[in-house]
N, CA, C and O atoms as CSV, one atom per row, in Angstrom:
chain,resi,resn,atom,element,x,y,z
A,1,UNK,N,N,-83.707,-18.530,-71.345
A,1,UNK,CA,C,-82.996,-17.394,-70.817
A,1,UNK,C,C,-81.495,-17.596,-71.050
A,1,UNK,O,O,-81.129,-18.748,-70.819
A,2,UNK,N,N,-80.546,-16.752,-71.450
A,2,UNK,CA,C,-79.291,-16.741,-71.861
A,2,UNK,C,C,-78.870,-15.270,-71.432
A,2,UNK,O,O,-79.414,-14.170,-71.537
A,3,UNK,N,N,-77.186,-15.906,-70.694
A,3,UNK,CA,C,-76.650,-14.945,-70.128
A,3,UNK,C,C,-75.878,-14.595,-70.922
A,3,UNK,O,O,-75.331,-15.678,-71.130
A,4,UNK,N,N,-75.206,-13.661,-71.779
A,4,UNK,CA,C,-73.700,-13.350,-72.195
A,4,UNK,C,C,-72.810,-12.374,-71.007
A,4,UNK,O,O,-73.028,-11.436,-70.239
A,5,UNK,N,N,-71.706,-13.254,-71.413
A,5,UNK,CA,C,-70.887,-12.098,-70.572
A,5,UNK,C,C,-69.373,-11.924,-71.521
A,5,UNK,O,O,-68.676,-12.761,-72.095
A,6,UNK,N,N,-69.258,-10.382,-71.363
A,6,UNK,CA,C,-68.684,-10.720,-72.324
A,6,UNK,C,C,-67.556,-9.662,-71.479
A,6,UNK,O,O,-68.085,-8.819,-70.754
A,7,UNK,N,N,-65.888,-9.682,-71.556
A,7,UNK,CA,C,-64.655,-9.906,-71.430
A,7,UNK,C,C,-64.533,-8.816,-72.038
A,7,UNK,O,O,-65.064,-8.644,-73.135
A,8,UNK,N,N,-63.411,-7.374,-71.096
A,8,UNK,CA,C,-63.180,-6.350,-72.593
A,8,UNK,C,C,-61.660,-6.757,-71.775
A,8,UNK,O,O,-61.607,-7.081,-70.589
A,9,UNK,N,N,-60.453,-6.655,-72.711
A,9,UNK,CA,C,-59.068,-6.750,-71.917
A,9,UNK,C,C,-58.696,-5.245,-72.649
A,9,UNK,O,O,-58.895,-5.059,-73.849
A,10,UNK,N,N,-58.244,-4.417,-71.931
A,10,UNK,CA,C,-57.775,-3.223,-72.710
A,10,UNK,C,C,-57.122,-2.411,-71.801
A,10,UNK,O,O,-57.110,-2.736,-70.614
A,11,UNK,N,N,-56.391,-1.055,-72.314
A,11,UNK,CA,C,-56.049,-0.684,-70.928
A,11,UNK,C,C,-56.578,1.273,-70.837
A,11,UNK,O,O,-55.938,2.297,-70.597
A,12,UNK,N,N,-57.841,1.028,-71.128
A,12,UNK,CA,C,-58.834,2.185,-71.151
A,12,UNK,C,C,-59.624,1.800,-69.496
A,12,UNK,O,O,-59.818,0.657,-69.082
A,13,UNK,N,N,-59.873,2.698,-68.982
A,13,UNK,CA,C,-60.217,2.374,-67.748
A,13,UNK,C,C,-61.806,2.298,-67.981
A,13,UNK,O,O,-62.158,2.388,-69.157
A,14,UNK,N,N,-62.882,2.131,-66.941
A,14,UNK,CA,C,-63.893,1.595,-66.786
A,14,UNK,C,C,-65.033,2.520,-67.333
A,14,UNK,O,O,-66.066,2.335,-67.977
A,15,UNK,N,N,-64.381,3.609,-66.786
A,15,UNK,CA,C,-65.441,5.245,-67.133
A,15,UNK,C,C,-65.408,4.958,-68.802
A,15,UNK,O,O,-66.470,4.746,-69.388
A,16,UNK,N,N,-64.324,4.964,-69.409
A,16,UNK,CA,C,-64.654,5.171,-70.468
A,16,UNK,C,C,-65.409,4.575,-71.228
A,16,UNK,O,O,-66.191,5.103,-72.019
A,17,UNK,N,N,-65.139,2.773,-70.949
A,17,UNK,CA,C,-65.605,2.309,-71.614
A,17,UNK,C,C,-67.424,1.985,-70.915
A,17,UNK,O,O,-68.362,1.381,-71.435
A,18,UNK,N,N,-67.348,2.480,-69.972
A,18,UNK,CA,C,-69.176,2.663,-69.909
A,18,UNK,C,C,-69.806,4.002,-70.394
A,18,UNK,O,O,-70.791,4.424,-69.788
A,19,UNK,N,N,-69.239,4.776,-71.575
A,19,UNK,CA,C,-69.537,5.827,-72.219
A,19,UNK,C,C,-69.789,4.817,-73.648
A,19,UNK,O,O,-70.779,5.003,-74.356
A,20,UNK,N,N,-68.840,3.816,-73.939
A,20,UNK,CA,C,-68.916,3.453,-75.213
A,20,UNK,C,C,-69.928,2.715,-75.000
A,20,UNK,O,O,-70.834,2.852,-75.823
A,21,UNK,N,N,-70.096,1.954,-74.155
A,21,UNK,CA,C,-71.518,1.135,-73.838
A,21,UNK,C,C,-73.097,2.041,-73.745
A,21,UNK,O,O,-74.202,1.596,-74.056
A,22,UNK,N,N,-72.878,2.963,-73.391
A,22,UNK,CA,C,-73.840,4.236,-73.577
A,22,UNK,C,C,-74.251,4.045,-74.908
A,22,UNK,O,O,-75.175,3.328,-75.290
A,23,UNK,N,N,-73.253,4.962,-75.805
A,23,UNK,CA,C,-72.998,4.550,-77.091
A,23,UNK,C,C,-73.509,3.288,-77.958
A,23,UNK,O,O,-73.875,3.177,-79.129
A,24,UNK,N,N,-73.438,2.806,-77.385
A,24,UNK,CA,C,-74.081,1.226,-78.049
A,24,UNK,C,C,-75.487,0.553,-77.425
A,24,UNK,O,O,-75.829,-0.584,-77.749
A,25,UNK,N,N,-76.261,1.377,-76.495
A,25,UNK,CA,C,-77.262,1.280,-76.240
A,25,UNK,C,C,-78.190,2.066,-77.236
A,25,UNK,O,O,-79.238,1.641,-77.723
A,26,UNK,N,N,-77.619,3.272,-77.442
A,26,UNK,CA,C,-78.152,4.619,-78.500
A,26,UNK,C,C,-78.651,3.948,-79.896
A,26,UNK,O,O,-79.598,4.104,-80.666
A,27,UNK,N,N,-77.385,3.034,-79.794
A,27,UNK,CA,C,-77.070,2.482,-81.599
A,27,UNK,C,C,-78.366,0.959,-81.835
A,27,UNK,O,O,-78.824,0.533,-82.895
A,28,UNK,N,N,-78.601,0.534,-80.584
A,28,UNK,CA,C,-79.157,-0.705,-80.373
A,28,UNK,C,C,-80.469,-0.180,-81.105
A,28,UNK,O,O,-81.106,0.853,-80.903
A,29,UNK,N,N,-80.697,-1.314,-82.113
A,29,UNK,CA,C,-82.342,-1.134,-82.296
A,29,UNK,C,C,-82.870,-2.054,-81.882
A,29,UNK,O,O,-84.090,-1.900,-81.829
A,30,UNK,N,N,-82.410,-3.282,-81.439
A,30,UNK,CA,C,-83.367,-3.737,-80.366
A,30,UNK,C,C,-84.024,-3.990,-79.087
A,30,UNK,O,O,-83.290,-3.521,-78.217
A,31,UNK,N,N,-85.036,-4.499,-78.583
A,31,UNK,CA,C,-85.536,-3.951,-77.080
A,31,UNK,C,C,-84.271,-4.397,-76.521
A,31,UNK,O,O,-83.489,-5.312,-76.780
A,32,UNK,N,N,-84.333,-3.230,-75.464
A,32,UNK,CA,C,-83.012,-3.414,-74.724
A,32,UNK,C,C,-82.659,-3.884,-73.827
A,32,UNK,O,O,-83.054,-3.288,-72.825
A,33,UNK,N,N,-81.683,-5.259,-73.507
A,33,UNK,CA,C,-81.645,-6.183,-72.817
A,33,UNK,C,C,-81.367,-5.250,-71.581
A,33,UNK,O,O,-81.073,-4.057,-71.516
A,34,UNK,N,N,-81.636,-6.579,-70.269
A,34,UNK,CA,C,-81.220,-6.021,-68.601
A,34,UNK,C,C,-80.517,-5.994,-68.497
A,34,UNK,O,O,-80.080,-7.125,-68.285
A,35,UNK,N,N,-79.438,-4.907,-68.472
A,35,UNK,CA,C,-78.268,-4.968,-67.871
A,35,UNK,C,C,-78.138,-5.706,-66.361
A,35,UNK,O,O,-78.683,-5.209,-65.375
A,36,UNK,N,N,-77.252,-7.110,-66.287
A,36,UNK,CA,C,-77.040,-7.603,-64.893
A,36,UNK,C,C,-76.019,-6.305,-64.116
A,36,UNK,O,O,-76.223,-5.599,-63.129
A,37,UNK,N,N,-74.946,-6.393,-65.017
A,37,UNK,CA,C,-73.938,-5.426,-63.715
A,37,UNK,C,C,-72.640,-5.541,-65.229
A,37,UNK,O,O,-72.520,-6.252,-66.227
A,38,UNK,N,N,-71.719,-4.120,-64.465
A,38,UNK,CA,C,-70.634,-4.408,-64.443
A,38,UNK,C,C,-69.402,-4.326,-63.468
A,38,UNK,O,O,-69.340,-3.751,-62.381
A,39,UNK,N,N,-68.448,-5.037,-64.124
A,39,UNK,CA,C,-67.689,-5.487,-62.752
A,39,UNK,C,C,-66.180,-5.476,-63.424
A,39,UNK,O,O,-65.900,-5.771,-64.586
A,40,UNK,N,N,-65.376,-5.095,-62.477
A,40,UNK,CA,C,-64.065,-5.403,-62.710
A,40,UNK,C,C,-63.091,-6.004,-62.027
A,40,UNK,O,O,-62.704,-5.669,-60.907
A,41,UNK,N,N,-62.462,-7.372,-63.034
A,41,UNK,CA,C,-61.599,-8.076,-62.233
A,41,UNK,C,C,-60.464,-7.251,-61.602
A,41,UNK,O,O,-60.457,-6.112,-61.136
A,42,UNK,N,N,-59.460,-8.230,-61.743
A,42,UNK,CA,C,-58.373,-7.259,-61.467
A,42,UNK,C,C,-57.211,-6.194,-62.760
A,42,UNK,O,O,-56.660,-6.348,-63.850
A,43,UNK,N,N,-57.312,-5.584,-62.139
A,43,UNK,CA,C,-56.244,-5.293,-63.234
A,43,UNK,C,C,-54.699,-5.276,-62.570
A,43,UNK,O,O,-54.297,-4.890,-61.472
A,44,UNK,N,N,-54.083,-5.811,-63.613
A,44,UNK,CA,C,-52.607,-6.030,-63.562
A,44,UNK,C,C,-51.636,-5.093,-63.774
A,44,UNK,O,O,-51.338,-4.511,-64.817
A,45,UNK,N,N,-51.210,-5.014,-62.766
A,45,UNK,CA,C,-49.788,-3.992,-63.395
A,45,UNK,C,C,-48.185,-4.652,-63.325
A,45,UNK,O,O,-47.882,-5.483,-62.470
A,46,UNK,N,N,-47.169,-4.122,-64.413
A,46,UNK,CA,C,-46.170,-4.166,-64.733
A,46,UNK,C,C,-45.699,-3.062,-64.476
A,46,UNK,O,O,-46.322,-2.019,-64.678
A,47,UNK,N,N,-43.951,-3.145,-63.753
A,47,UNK,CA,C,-43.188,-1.925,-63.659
A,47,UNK,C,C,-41.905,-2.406,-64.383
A,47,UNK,O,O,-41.266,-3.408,-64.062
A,48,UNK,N,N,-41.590,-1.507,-65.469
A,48,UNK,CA,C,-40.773,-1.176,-66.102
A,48,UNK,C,C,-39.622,-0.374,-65.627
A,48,UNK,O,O,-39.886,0.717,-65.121
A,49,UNK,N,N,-38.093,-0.837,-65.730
A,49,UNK,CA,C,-37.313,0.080,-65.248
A,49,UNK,C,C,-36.034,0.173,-66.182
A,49,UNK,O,O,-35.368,-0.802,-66.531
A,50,UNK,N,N,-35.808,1.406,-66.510
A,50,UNK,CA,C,-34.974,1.411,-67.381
A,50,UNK,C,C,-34.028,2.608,-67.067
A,50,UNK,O,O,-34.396,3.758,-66.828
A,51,UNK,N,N,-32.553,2.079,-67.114
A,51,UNK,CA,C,-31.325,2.892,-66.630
A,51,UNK,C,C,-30.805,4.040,-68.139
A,51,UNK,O,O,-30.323,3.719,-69.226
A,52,UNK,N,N,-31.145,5.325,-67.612
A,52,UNK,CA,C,-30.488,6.222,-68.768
A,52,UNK,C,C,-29.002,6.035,-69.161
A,52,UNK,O,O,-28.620,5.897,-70.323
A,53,UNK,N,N,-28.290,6.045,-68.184
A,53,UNK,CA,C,-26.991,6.103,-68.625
A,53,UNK,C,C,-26.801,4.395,-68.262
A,53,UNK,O,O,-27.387,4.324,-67.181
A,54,UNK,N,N,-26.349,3.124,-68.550
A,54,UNK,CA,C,-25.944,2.359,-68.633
A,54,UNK,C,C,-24.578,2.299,-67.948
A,54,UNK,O,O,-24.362,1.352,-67.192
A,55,UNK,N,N,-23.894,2.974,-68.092
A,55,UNK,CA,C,-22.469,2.479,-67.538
A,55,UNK,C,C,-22.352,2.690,-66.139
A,55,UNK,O,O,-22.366,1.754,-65.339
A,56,UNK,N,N,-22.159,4.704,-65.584
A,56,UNK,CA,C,-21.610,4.630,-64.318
A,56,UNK,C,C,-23.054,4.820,-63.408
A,56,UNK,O,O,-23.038,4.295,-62.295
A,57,UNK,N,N,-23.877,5.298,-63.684
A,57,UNK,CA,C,-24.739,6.071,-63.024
A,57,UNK,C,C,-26.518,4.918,-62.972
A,57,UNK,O,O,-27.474,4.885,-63.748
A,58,UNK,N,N,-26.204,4.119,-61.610
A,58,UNK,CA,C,-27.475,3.030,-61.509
A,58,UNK,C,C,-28.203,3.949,-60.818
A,58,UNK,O,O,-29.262,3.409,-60.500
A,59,UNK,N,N,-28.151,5.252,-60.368
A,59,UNK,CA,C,-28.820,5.592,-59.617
A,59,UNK,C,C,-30.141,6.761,-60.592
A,59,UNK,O,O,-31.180,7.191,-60.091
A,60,UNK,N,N,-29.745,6.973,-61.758
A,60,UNK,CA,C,-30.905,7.566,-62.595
A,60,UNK,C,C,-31.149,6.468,-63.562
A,60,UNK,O,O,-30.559,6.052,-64.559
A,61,UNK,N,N,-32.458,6.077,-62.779
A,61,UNK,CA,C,-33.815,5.611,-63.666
A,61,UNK,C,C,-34.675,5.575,-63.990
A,61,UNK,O,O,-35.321,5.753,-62.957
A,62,UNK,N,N,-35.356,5.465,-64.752
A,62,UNK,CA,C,-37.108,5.721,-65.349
A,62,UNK,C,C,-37.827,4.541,-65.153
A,62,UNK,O,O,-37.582,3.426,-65.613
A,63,UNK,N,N,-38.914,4.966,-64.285
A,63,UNK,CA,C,-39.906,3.553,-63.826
A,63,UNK,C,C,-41.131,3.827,-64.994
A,63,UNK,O,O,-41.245,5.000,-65.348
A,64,UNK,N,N,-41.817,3.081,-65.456
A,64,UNK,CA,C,-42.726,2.825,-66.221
A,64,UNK,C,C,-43.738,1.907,-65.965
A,64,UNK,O,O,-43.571,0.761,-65.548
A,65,UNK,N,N,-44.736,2.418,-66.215
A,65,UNK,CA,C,-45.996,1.672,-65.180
A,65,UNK,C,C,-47.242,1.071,-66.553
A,65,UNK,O,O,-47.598,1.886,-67.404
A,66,UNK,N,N,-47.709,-0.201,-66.580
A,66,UNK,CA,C,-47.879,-0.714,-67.603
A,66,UNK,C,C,-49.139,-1.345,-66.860
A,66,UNK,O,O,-49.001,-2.491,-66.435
A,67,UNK,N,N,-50.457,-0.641,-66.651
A,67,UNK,CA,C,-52.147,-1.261,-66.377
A,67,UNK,C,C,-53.220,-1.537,-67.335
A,67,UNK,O,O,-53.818,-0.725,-68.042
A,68,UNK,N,N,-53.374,-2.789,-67.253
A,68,UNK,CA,C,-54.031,-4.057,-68.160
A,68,UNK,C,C,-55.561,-3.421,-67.183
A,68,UNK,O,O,-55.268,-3.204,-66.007
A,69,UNK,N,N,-56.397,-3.255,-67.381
A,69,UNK,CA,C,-57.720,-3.448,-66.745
A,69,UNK,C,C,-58.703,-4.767,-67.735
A,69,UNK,O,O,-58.794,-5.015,-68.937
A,70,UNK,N,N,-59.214,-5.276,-66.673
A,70,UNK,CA,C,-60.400,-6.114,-67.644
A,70,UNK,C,C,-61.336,-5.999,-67.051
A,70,UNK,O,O,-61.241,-6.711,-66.051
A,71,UNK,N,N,-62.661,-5.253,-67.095
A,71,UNK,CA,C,-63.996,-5.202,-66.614
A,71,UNK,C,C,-64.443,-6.536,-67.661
A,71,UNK,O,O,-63.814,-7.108,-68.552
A,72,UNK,N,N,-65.824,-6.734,-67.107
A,72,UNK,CA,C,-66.506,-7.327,-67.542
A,72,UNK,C,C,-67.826,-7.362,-67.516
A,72,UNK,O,O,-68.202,-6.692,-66.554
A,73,UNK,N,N,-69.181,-8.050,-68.405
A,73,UNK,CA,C,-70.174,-7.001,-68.385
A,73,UNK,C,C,-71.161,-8.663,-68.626
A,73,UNK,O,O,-70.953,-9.705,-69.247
A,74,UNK,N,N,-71.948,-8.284,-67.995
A,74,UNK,CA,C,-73.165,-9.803,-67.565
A,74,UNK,C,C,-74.738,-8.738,-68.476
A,74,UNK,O,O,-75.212,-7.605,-68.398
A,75,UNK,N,N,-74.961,-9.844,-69.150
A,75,UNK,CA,C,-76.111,-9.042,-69.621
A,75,UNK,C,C,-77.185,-10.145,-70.293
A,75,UNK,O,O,-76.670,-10.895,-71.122
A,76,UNK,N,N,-78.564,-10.325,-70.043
A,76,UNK,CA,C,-79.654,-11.057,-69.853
A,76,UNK,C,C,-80.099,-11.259,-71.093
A,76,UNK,O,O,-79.988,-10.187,-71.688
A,77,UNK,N,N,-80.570,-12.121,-71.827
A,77,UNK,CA,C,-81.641,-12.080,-72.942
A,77,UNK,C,C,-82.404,-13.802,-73.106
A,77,UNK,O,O,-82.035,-14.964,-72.931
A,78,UNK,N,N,-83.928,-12.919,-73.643
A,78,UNK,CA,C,-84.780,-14.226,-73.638
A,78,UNK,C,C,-84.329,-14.948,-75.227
A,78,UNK,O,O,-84.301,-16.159,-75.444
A,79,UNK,N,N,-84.117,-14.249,-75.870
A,79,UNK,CA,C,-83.863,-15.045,-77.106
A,79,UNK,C,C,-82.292,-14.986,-77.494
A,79,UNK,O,O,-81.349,-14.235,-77.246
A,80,UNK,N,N,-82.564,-16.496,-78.436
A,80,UNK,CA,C,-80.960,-16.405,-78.844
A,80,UNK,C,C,-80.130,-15.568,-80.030
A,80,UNK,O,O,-78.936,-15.302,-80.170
A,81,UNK,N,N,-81.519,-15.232,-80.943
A,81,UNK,CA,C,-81.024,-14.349,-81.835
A,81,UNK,C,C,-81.286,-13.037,-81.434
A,81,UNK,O,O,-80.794,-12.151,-82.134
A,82,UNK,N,N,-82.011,-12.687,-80.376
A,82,UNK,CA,C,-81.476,-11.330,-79.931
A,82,UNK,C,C,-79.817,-11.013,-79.402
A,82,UNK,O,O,-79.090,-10.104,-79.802
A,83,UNK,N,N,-79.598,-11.748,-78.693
A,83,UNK,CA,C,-77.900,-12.467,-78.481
A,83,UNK,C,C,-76.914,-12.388,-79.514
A,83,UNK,O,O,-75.747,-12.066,-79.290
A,84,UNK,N,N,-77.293,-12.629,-80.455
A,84,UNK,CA,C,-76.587,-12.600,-81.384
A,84,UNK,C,C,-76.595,-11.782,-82.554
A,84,UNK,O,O,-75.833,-11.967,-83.503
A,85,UNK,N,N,-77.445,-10.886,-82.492
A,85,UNK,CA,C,-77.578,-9.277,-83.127
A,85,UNK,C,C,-76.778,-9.014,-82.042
A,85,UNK,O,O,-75.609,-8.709,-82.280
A,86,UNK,N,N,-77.231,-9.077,-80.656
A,86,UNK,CA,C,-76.309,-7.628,-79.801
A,86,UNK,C,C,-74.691,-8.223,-80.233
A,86,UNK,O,O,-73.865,-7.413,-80.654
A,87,UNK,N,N,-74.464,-9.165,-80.139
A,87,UNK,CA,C,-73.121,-9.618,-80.717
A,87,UNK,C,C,-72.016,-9.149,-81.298
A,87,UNK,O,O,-70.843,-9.057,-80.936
A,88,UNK,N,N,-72.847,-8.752,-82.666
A,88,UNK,CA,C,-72.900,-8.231,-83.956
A,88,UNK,C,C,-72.229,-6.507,-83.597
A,88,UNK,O,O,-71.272,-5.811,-83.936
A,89,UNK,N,N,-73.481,-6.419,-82.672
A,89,UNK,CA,C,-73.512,-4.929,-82.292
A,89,UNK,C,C,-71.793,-4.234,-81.628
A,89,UNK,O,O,-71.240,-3.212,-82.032
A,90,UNK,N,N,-71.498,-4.791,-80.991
A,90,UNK,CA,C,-70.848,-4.861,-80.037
A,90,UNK,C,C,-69.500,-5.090,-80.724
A,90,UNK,O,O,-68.504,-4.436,-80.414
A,91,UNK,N,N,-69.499,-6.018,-81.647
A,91,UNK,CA,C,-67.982,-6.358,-82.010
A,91,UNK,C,C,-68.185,-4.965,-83.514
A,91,UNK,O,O,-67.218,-4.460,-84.086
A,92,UNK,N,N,-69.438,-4.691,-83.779
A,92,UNK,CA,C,-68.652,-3.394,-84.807
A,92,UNK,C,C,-68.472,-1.895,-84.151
A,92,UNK,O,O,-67.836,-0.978,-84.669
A,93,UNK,N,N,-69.058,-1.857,-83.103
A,93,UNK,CA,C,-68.713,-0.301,-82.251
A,93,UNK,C,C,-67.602,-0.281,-81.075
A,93,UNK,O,O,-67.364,0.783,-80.504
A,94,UNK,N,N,-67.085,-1.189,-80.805
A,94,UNK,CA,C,-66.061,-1.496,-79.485
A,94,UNK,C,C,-64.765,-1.941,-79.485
A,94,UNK,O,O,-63.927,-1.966,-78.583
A,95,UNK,N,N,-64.703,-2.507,-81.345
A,95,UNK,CA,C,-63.448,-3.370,-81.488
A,95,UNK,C,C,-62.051,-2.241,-81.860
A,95,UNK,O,O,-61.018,-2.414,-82.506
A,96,UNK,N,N,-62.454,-1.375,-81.314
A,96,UNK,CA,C,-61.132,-0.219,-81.778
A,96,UNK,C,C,-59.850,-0.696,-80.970
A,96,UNK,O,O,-58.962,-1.333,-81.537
A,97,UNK,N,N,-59.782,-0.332,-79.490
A,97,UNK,CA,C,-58.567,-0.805,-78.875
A,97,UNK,C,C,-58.290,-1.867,-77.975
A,97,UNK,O,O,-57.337,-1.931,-77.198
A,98,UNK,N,N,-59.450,-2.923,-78.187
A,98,UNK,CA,C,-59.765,-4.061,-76.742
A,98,UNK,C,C,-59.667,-5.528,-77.357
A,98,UNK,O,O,-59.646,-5.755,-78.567
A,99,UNK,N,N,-59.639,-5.986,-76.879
A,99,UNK,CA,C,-59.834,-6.940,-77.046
A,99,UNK,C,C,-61.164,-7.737,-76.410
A,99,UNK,O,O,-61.363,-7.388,-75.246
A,100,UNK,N,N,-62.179,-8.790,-76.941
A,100,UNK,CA,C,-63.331,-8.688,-76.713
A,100,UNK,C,C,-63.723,-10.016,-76.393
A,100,UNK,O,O,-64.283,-10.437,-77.406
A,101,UNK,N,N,-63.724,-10.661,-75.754
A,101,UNK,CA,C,-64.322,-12.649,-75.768
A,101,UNK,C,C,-65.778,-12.481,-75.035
A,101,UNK,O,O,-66.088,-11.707,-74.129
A,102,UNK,N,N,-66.674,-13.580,-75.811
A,102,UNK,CA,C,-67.889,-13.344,-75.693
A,102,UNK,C,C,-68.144,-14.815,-74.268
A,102,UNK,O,O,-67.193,-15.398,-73.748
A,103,UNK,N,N,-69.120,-14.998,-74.050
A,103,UNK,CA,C,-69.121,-16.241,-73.376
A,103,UNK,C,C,-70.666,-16.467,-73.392
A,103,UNK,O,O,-71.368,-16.036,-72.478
A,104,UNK,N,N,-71.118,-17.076,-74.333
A,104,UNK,CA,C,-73.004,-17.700,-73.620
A,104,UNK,C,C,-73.098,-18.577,-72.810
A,104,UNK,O,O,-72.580,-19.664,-73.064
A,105,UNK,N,N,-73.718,-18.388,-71.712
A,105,UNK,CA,C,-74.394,-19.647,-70.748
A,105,UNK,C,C,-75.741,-19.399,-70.660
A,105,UNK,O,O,-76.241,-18.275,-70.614
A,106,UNK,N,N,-76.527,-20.796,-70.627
A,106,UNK,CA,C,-77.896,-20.811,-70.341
A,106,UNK,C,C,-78.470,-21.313,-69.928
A,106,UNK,O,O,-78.553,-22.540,-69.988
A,107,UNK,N,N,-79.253,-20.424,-69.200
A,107,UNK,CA,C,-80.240,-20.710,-67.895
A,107,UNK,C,C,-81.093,-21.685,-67.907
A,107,UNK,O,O,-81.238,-21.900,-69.110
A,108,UNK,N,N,-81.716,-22.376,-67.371
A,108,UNK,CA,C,-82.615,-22.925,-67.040
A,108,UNK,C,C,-83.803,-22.370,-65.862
A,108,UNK,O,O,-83.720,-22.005,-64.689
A,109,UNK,N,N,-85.062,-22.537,-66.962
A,109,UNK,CA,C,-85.864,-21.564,-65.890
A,109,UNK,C,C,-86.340,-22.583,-64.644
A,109,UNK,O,O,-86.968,-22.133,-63.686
């Protein structure tokens, strides 16, 4: 039994990217693993502040808001080369704006 879990860092929020995972269930031709869960750490935010006029005027500024989300997604399989087709799968339908780290651990029954 082998768990992957695999890491999206991006800053597309959760909805969406469980549409692309939709998406990549559609595309899957093989039996389709158990989804454990998904989950999201934290996401990080940055505030940006930047003064229009520089010289006399500190009092007009533009705040800018900068959210990192990283969900993450636990998902089951009995074999290892099923694991590694979905792999496959996954890094050619998802790799548009994220960034992606895989992680195998395995179970012991």
């Amino acid at each position: 039994m082998y768990l992957l879990r695999i890491t999206f860092k991006s800053f597309q929020k959760i909805n969406q990217l469980k549409q692309k995972l939709i998406k990549l269930k559609k595309i899957n031709r093989l039996k389709h693993p158990a989804m454990i869960k998904i989950f999201q750490v934290a996401k990080k935010k940055k505030i940006f502040t930047i003064l229009k006029s520089p010289h006399v005027n500190k009092k007009s500024r533009e705040h800018f808001l900068y959210i990192k989300y990283v969900p993450k997604i636990d998902v089951n399989f009995k074999n290892i080369f099923q694991l590694l087709n979905y792999i496959i799968l996954v890094k050619k339908t998802l790799s548009e704006n994220t960034l992606i780290h895989f992680k195998i651990i395995k179970k012991c029954l």
